[in-house]
C-alpha positions in Angstrom: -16.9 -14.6 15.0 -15.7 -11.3 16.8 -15.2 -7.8 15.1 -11.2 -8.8 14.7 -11.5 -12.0 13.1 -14.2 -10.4 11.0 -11.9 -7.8 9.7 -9.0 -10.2 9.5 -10.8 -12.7 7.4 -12.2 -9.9 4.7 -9.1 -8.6 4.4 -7.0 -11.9 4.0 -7.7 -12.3 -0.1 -6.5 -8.8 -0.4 -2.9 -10.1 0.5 -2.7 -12.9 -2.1 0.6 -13.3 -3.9 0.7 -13.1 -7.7 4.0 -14.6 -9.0 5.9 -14.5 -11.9 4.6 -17.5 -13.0 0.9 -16.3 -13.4 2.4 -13.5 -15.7 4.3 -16.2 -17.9 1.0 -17.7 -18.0 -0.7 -15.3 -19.4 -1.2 -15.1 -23.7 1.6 -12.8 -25.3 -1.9 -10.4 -26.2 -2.9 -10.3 -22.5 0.5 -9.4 -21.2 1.0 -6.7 -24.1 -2.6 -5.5 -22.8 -1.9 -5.6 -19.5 1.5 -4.0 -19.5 0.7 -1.1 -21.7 -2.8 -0.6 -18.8 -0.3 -0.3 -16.5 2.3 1.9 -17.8 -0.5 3.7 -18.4 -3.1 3.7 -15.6 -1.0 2.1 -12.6 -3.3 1.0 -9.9 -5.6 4.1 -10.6 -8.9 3.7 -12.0 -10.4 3.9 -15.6 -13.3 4.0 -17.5 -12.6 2.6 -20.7 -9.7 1.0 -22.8 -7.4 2.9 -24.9 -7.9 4.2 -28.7 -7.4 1.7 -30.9 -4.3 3.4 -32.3 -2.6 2.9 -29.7 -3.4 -0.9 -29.6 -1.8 -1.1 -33.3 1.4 0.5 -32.4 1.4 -2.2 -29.8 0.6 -4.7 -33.1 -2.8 -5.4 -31.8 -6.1 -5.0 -33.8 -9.2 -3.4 -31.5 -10.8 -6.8 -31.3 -7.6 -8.0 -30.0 -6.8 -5.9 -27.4 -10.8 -6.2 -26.3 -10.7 -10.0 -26.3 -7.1 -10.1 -24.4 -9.1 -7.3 -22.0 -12.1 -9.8 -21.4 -9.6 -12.8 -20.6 -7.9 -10.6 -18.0 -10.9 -9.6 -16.6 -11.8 -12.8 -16.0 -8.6 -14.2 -14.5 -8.9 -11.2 -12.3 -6.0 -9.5 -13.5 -8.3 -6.6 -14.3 -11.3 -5.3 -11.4 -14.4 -3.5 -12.1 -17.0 -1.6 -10.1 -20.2 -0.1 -10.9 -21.3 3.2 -9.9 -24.8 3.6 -8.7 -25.8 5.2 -12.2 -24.5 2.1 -14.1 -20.9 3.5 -15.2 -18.2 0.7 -14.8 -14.8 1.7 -14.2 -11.5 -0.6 -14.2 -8.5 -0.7 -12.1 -5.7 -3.7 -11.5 -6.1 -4.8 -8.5 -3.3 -3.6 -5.9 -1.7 -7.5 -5.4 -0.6 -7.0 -8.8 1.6 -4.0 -9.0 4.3 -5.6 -7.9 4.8 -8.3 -10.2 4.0 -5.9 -12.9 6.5 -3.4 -11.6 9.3 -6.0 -12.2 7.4 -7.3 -15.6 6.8 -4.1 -17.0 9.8 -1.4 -16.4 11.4 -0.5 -18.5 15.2 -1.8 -17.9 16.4 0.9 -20.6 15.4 3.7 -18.5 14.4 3.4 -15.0 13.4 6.2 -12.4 16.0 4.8 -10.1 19.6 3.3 -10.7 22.4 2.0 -8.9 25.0 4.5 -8.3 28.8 3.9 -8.6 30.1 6.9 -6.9 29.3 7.7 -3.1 26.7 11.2 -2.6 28.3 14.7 -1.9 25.8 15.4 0.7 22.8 14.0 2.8 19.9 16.8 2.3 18.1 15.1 4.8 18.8 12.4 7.7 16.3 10.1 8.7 14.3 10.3 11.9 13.8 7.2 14.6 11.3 5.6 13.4 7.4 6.5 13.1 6.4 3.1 15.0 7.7 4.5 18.3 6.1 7.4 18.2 2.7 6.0 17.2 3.4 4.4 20.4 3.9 7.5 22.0 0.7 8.9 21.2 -1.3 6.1 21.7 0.2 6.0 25.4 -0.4 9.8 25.5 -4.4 9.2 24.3 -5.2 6.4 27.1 -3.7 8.3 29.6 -5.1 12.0 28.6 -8.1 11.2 26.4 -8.9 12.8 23.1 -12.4 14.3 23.2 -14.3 16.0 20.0 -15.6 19.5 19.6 -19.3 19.7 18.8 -18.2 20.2 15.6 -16.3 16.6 15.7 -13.2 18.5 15.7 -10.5 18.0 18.2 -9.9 20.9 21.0 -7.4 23.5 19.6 -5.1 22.9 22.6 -5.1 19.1 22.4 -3.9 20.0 18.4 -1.1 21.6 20.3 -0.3 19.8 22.3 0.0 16.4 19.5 1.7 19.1 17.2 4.9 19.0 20.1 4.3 15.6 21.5 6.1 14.1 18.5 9.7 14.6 16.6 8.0 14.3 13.2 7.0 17.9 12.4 5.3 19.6 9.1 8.2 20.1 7.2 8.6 16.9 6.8 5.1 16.2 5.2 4.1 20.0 3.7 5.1 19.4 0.1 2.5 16.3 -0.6 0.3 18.5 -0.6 -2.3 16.5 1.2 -5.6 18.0 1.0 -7.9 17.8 4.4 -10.5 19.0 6.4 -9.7 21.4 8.9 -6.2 22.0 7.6 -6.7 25.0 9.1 -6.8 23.6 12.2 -4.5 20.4 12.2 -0.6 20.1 10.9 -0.1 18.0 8.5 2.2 15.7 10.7 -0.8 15.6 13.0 -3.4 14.4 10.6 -0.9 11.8 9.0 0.1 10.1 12.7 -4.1 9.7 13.6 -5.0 8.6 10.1 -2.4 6.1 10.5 -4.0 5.2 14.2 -7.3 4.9 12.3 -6.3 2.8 9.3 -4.0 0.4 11.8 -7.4 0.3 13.5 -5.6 1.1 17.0 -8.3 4.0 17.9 -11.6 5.0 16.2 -13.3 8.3 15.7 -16.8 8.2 17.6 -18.8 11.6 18.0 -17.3 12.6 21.1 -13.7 11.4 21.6 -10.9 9.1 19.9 -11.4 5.9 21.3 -8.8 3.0 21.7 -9.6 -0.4 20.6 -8.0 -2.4 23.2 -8.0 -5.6 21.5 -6.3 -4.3 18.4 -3.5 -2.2 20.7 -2.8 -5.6 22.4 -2.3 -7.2 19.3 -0.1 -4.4 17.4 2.1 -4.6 20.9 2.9 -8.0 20.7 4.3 -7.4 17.2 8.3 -6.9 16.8 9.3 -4.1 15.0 10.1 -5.0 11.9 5.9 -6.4 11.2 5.2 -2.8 12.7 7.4 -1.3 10.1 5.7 -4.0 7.1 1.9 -2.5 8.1 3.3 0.9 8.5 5.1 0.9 5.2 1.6 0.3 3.1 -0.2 2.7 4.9 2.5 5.1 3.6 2.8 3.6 0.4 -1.4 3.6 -0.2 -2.8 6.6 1.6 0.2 9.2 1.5 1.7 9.5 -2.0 0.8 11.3 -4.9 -2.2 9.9 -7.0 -1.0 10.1 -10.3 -0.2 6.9 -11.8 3.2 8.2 -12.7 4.2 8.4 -8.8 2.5 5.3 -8.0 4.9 3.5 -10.6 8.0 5.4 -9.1 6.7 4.6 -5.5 7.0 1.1 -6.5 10.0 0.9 -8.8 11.8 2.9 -5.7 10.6 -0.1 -2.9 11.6 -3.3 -5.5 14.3 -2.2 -8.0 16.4 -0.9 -5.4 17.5 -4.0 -3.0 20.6 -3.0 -1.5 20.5 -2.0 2.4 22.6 0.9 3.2 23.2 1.7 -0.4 23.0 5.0 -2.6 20.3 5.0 -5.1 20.2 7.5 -8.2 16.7 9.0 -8.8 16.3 9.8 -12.4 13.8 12.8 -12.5 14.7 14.8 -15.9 11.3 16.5 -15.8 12.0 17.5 -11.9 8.5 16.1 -10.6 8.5 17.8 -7.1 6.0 15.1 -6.5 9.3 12.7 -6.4 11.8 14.8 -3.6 8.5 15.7 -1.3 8.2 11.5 -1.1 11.5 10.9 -0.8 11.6 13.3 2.2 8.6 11.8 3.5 10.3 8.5 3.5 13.4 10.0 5.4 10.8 11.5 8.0 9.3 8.4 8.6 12.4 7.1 9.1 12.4 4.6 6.5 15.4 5.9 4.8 17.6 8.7 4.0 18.0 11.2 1.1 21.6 12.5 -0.6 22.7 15.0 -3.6 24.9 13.7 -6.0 27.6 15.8 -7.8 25.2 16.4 -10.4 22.8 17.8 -8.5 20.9 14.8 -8.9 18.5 13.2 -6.4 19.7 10.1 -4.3 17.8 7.7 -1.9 19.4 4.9 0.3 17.0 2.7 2.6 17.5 1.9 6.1 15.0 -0.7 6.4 15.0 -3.6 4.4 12.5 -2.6 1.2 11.7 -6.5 0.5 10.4 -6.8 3.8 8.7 -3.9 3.7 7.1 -4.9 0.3 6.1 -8.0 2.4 7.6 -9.8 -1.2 8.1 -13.3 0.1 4.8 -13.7 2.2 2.0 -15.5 0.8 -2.0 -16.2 2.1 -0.7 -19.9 3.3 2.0 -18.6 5.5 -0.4 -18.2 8.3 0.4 -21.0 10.5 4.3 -20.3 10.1 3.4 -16.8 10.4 2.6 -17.1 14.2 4.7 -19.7 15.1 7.6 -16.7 13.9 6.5 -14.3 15.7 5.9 -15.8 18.9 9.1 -17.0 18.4 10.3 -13.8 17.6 9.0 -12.1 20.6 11.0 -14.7 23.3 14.3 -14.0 21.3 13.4 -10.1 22.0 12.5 -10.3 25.6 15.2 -12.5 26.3 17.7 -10.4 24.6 16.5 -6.3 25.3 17.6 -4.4 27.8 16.8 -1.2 29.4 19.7 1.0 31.5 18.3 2.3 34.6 20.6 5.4 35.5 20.7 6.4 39.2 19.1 9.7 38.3 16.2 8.1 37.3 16.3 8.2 33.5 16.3 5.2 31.7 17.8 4.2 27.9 16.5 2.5 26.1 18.5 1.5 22.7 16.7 0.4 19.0 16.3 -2.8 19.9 14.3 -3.1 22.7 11.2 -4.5 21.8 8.0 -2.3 21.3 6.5 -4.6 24.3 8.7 -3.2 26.9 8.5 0.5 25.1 5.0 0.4 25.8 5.6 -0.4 29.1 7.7 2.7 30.1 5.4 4.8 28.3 3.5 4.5 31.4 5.8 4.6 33.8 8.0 7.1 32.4 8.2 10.2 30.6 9.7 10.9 27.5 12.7 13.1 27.4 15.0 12.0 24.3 13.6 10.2 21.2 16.0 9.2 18.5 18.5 6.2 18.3 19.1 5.9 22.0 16.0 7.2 23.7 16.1 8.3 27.2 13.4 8.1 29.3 12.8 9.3 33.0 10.8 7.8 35.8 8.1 9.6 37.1 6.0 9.4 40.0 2.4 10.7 38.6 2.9 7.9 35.8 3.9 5.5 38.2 1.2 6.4 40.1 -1.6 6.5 37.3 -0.3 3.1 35.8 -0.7 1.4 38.7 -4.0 2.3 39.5 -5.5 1.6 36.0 -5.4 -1.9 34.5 -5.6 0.0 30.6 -6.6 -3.2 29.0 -3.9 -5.2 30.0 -2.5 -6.9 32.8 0.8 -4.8 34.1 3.1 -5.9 36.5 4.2 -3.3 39.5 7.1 -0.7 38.2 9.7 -2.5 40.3 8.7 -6.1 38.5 8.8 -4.3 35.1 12.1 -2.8 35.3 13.8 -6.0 37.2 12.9 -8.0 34.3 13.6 -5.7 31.5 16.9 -4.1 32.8 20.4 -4.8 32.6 22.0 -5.6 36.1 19.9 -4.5 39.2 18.2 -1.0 39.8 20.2 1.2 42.2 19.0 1.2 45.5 17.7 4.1 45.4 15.3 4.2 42.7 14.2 0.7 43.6 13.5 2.4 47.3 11.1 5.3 45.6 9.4 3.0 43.1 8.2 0.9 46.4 7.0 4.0 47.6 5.0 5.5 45.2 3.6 2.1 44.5 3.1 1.6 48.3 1.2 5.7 48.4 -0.7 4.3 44.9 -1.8 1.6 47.0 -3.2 2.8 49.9 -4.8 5.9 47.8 -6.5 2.9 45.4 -8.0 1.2 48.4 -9.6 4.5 49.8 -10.8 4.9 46.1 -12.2 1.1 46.1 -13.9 1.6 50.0 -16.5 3.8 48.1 -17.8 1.5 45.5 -20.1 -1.6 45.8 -19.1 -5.0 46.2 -21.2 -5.9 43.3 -19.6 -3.1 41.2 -16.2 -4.2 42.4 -16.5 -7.6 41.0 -18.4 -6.4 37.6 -15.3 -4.4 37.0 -12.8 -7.2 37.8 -14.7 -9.7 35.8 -14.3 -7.4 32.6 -11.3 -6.9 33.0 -10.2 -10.3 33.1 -12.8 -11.8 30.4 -10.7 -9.0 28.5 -7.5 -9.9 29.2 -8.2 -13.6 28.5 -10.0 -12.7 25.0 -7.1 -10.7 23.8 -4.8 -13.5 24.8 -7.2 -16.0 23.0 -7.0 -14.1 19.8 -2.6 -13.1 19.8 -2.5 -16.8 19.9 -4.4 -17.8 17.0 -4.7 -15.1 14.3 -1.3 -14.4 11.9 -0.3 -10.5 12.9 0.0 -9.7 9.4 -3.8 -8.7 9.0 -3.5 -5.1 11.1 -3.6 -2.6 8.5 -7.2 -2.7 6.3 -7.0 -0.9 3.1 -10.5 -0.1 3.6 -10.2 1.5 7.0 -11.7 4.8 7.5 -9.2 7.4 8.7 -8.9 11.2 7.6 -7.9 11.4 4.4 -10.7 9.7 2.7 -10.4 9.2 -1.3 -6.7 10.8 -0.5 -5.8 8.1 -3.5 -8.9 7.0 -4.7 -8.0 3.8 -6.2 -10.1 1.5 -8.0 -9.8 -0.6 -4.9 -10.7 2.1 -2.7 -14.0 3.0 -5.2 -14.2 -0.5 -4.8 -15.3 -0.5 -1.2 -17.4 2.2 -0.6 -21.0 0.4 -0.9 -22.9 3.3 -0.8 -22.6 4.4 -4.7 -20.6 1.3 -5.8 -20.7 -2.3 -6.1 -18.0 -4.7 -8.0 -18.9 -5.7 -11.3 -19.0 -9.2 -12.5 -17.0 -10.6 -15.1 -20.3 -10.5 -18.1 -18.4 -9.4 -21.1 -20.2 -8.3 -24.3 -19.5 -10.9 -27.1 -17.4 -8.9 -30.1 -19.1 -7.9 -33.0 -16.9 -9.8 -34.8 -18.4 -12.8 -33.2 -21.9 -12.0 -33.8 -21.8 -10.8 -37.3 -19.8 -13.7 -38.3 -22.5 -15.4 -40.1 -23.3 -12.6 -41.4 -20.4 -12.3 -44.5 -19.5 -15.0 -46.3 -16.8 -17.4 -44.7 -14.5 -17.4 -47.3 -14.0 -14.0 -46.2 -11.8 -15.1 -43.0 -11.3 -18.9 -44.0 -9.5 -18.9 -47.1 -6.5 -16.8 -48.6 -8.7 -15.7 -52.3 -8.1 -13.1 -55.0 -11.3 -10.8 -54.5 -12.6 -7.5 -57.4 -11.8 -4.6 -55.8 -14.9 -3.8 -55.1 -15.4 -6.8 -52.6 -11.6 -6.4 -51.7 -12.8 -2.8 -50.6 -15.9 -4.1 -48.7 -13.6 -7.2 -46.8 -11.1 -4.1 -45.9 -14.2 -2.0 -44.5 -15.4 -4.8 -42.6 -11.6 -5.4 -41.3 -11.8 -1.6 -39.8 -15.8 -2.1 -38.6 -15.1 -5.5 -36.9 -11.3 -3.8 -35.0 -9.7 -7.1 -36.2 -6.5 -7.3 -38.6 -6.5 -8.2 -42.3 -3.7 -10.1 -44.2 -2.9 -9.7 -48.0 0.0 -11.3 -49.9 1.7 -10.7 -52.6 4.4 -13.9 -54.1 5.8 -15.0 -51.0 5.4 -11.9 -48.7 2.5 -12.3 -46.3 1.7 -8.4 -44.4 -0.3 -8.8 -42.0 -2.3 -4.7 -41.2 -4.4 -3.3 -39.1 -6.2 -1.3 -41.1 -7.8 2.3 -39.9 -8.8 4.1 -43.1 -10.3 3.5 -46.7 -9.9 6.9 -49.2 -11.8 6.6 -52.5 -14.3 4.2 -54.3 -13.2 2.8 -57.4 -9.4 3.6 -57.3 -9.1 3.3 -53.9 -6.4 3.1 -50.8 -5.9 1.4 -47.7 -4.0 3.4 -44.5 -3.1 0.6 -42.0 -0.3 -0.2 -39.4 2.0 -2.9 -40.7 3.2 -5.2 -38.8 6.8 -5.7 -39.5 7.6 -7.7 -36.4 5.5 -9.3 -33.6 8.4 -10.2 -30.8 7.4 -11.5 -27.2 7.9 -8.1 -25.7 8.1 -5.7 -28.6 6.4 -5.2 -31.9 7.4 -2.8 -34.4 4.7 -1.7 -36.7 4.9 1.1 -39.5 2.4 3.1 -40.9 1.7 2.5 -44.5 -0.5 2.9 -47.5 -1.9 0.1 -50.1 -3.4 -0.4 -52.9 -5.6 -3.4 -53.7 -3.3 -4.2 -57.1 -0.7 -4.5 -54.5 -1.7 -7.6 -53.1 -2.5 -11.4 -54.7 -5.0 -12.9 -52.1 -6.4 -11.4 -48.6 -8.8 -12.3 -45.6 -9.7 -11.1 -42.5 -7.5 -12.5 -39.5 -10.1 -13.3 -36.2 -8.8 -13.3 -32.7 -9.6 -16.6 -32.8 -7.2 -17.5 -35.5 -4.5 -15.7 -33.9 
């Protein structure tokens, strides 16, 4: 198995689909559990569950809300990993935010809204797309090289020179206050466009240069746009944002509540998180969407690229097969279809939908002189020159074949007569170049190229393109998030826990008390009554009393006094689906008739 399907098959369970139907599934304890972890936690990490007063306000006893815990453990709703010292921390798992973000917001008072009324203003327009210029900068790597300092640090004037080679700029990225190394040396628009090489796995950090992984670039080439966008999108989404679990619901709630293409979105941010408007501008660098003012001063968001699809919503593990036979398909619509204009003076347009295959193509023949909805391009001999000589990984056509195939109408006469020529001067130079080496170095070189060629066609043809970005790639913001999942992964000081759960007091002390205690509804002395409701409170499990016809059914948290004594619990007044109300209250034992303790397992 090579390093690519490796990395493709580790990363495949990672993408599994969690439906609405494995939420219904789930006990009305486990999703009460589950949601109120979330609302509270998010995909973040933590190290133990919540106070048990705040499972009674939910209407659940301790034991409950531990047993519920377990379950979800177990149907791997809830994670674990160990650190190296023996502390276990939780997380959910990432493939469930977004069926909890639907499950669990709450409709009454979402962060985002539909808005009836049009924006007064656009604070900030979105840019072309970041794809391209990843692109770009891949193009600009293989042909200039990126080399390290001895301190692993790229060359000042390389920084520089990546700092103008790209329309993104720091602005766009300053106020997420991404922490870094060297941030004294690198923008923040440069750090964010290499960590995004990294984690796509289209270059790799060695000690003495950037490197490009060849069979990787050939496969993130052959994708259309819209999959680049899809891997793109959760790079952004995991590595980018803000870590609180607060932003991480927003970040979600902004990507699935808000379906509408091309349509205003209200951002509801009453405590003016900056955290919110520096992602939102983010976004609209990216050019994933655009940001607007309302009347109210308040904070609006439209998306330009379809946020299901980004979200990657209606894919599933068994898609594969489908998978590839789309986006093969795909690619001959796009060929077929996008155009370049070749302009007499050399420059060449290129509009949005020209396929990233043929982009990557002029990259190397071309120079770069407009980017932005209608790029512009402009032939030039040195690249001509340089792209001709060098195979790059791939087998290239001459610049004349190229721009035939990929333009509208016929290149003017002119331009077709220079690109003969500097092919014609590339030539002759090459086979002065190829005088000087062996014949047996020659033919080692040709072989490799072409064992490479065919091994990278081999594996476009039989591996689904939706595996590119790893979660657990290594780029330069490292624990930027640090996610359960991320903890997860990094096997030096962690490895994932089991699903071992301690059994409940409750459940080993049973025997213990007589079982009339939790079998039978009985009329107890105070004294025992007293002893059943301090066993209710040591065991975290509820206790019912009744009195007539009422049953009340407590959680109890305190007993005050010995022989006239009381009993401070949470009442449960009513346990709905969704919502329970509970009130806090205080009893006496001549309040009640008959009582026992209530189990989980009677619940």
């Amino acid at each position: 198995m090579s390093e690519l399907e490796y990395e493709m098959e580790q990363e495949a369970p990672t993408r599994e689909e969690h439906s609405l139907e494995s939420w219904a599934a789930l006990g009305k304890a486990e999703r009460r559990v589950l949601g109120l972890l979330f609302r509270k936690h998010a995909g973040q990490s933590f190290s133990s569950l919540l106070p048990p007063e705040v499972w009674a306000k939910e209407g659940l006893s301790g034991a409950e809300a531990k047993l519920a815990f377990a379950m979800l453990r177990r149907k791997r709703w809830i994670s674990s990993v160990h650190k190296s010292w023996g502390e276990c921390t939780y997380y959910i798992p990432q493939s469930h935010l977004i069926v909890l973000t639907l499950v669990c917001t709450d409709r009454a008072n979402p962060m985002v809204e539909a808005m009836n009324e049009p924006v007064m203003r656009v604070i900030r327009e979105a840019k072309p797309h970041v794809a391209a210029e990843l692109l770009h900068l891949v193009a600009w790597i293989e042909r200039e090289a990126l080399p390290l300092t001895s301190k692993g640090t790229i060359h000042k004037r390389s920084v520089q020179k990546l700092s103008t080679l790209t329309i993104l700029s720091s602005a766009d990225f300053e106020d997420l206050n991404i922490a870094y190394e060297h941030a004294d040396l690198y923008p923040v628009h440069v750090v964010i466009l290499l960590d995004m090489l990294l984690c796509l796995n289209l270059v790799q950090q060695t000690d003495k240069e950037f490197e490009i992984r060849q069979e990787h670039l050939q496969q993130w080439i052959s994708l259309p746009w819209s999959e680049m966008h899809r891997e793109i999108f959760q790079v952004c989404m995991d590595r980018y944002g803000g870590s609180e679990p607060m932003m991480q619901r927003f970040r979600y709630q902004l990507a699935l509540l808000t379906p509408g293409l091309n349509e205003w979105y209200r951002i509801r941010n009453e405590q003016d998180h900056p955290k919110i408007k520096s992602w939102l501008m983010a976004l609209a660098g990216w050019g994933f969407g655009e940001v607007g003012e309302t009347a109210d001063g308040a904070l609006a968001f439209r998306w330009l690229m379809n946020p299901a699809e980004l979200m990657d919503i209606h894919r599933s593990a068994q898609s594969v097969e489908a998978d590839v036979v789309r986006h093969h398909t795909q690619g001959e619509v796009e060929e077929a279809s996008a155009r370049v204009y070749v302009q007499p003076d050399f420059e060449v347009m290129v509009p949005p939908d020209v396929s990233p295959a043929v982009c990557w193509g002029l990259e190397h023949y071309c120079e770069r002189m407009i980017r932005d909805q209608m790029s512009i391009y402009r032939l030039c001999k040195e690249r001509v020159d340089k792209a001709e000589s060098i195979a790059g990984g791939q087998e290239r056509q001459s610049a004349v074949q190229f721009l035939e195939k990929y333009s509208y109408g016929s290149l003017p006469e002119h331009v077709m007569g220079a690109l003969k020529e500097w092919t014609r001067d590339c030539e002759a130079q090459t086979m002065k170049q190829t005088q000087k080496q062996t014949k047996t170095q020659t033919q080692t070189q040709t072989q490799d190229t072409v064992a490479l060629v065919e091994k990278v066609g081999s594996k476009s043809i039989h591996k689904s393109p939706s595996f590119v970005y790893r979660s657990a790639a290594q780029g330069l913001l490292q624990g930027r998030m640090k996610t359960g999942m991320a903890a997860g992964r990094n096997a030096d000081s962690l490895h994932m826990g089991g699903v071992q759960q301690d059994e409940p007091a409750w459940s080993l002390r049973k025997a213990d008390v007589p079982e009339t205690w939790h079998r039978e509804w009985r009329k107890y002395h105070m004294s025992t009554a007293r002893q059943i409701a301090l066993q209710a409170i040591e065991w975290q499990v509820k206790l019912g009393v009744r009195k007539g016809e009422n049953t009340f059914v407590l959680i109890p948290q305190h007993v005050k006094g010995h022989e006239h004594w009381t009993l401070e619990a949470w009442c449960l007044l009513d346990s709905g689906e969704s919502v329970c109300t509970t009130e806090w209250r205080t009893f006496t034992p001549e309040g009640w008739d008959t009582m026992r303790l209530i189990l989980p397992e009677h619940v």
